[in-house]
C-alpha positions in Angstrom: 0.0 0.0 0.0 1.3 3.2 -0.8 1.6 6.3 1.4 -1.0 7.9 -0.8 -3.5 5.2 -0.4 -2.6 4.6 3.3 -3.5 8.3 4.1 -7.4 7.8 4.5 -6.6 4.4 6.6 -4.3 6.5 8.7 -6.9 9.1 9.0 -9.7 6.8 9.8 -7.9 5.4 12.7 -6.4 8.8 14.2 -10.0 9.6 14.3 -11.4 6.1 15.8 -8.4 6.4 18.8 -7.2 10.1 18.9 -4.4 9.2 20.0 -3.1 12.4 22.2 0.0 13.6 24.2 -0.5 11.5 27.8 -0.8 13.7 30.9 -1.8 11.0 33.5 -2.0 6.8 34.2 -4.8 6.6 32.9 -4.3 7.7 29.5 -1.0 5.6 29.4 -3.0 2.6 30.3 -5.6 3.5 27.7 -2.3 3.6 24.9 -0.6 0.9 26.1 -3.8 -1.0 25.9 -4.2 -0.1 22.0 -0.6 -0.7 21.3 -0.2 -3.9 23.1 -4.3 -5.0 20.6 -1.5 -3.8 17.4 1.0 -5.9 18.6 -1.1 -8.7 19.0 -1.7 -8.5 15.0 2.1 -9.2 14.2 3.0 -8.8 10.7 -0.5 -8.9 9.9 -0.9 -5.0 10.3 -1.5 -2.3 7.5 0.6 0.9 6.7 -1.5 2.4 9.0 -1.6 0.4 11.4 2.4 0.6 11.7 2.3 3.9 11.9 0.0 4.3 14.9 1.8 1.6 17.0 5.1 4.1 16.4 3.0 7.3 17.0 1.7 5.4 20.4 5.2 4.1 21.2 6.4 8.0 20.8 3.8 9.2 23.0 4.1 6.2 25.7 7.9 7.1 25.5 7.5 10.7 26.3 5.2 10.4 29.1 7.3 7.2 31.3 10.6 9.6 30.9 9.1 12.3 32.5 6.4 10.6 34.5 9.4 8.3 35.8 12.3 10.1 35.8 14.6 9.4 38.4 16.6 12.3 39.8 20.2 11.9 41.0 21.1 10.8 44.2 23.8 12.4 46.1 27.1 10.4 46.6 26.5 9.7 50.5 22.5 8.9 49.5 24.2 6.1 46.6 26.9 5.1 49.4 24.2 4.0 51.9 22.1 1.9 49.4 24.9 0.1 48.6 25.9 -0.5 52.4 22.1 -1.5 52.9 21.7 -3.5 50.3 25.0 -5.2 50.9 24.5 -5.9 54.6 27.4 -3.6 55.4 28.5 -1.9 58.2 30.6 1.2 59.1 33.3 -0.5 60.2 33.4 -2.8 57.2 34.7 0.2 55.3 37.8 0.9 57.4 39.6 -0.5 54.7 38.3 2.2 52.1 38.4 5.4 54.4 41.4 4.1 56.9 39.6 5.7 60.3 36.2 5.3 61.8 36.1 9.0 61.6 36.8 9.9 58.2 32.9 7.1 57.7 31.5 9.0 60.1 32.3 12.0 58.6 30.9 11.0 55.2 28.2 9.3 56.0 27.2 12.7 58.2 28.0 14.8 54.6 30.7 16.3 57.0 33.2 15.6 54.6 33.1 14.7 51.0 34.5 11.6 49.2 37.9 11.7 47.0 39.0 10.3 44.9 40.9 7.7 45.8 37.4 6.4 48.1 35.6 6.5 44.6 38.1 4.5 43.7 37.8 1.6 46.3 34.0 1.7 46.7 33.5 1.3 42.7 36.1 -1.9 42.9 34.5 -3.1 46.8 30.7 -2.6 45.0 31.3 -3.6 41.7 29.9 -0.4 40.5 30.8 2.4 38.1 32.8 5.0 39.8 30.1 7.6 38.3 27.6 6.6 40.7 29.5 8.9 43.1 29.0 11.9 40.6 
């Protein structure tokens, strides 16, 4: 089918869903619900067809990235979710900050980290060191 030909069929279909920029859940749900009926059809859909599951992906997109955006944690704020989720202690990280104090200090966002603690928490977590960024 051409583009020509596929015009009307687009048309017909814009007007059926009016499809529109998503301001809440519920009209996510709603395209996510008519995408997901498209997707169903496989390579069984029409010119058209393709080109509303892209104009719905678009539009589902745009909404989750700002809907679920996540903002930047602070170093300390990424430093204690990995001692959490690690079952670590304070102490455990002598090794890293060389005194009890210099932890203390950090984890009170008395004092910042270097770089050199960047260093050894990326290797100790297995994480990149721009976490800490």
């Amino acid at each position: 089918m051409s583009t020509a030909t596929a015009q009307p069929e687009y048309a017909a279909l814009l007007a059926r869903t009016l499809p529109a920029v998503i301001h809440s859940e519920r009209e996510n749900d709603r395209c996510i619900s008519m995408l997901e009926s498209l997707d169903r059809k496989g390579d069984k859909l029409t010119a058209a067809e393709r080109r509303l599951a892209e104009l719905l992906t678009v539009l589902i997109e745009d909404f989750e990235d700002q809907a679920y955006a996540l903002t930047p944690a602070r170093p300390v704020e990424v430093l204690r979710e990995l001692m959490q989720a690690n079952e670590i202690k304070q102490k455990d990280l002598l090794d890293i900050f060389g005194t009890p104090s210099i932890i203390s200090e950090v984890l009170r966002e008395k004092r910042g980290l270097t770089v050199e603690h960047i260093r050894k928490l990326s290797r100790r977590f297995h994480v990149s060191p721009e976490v800490f960024f």
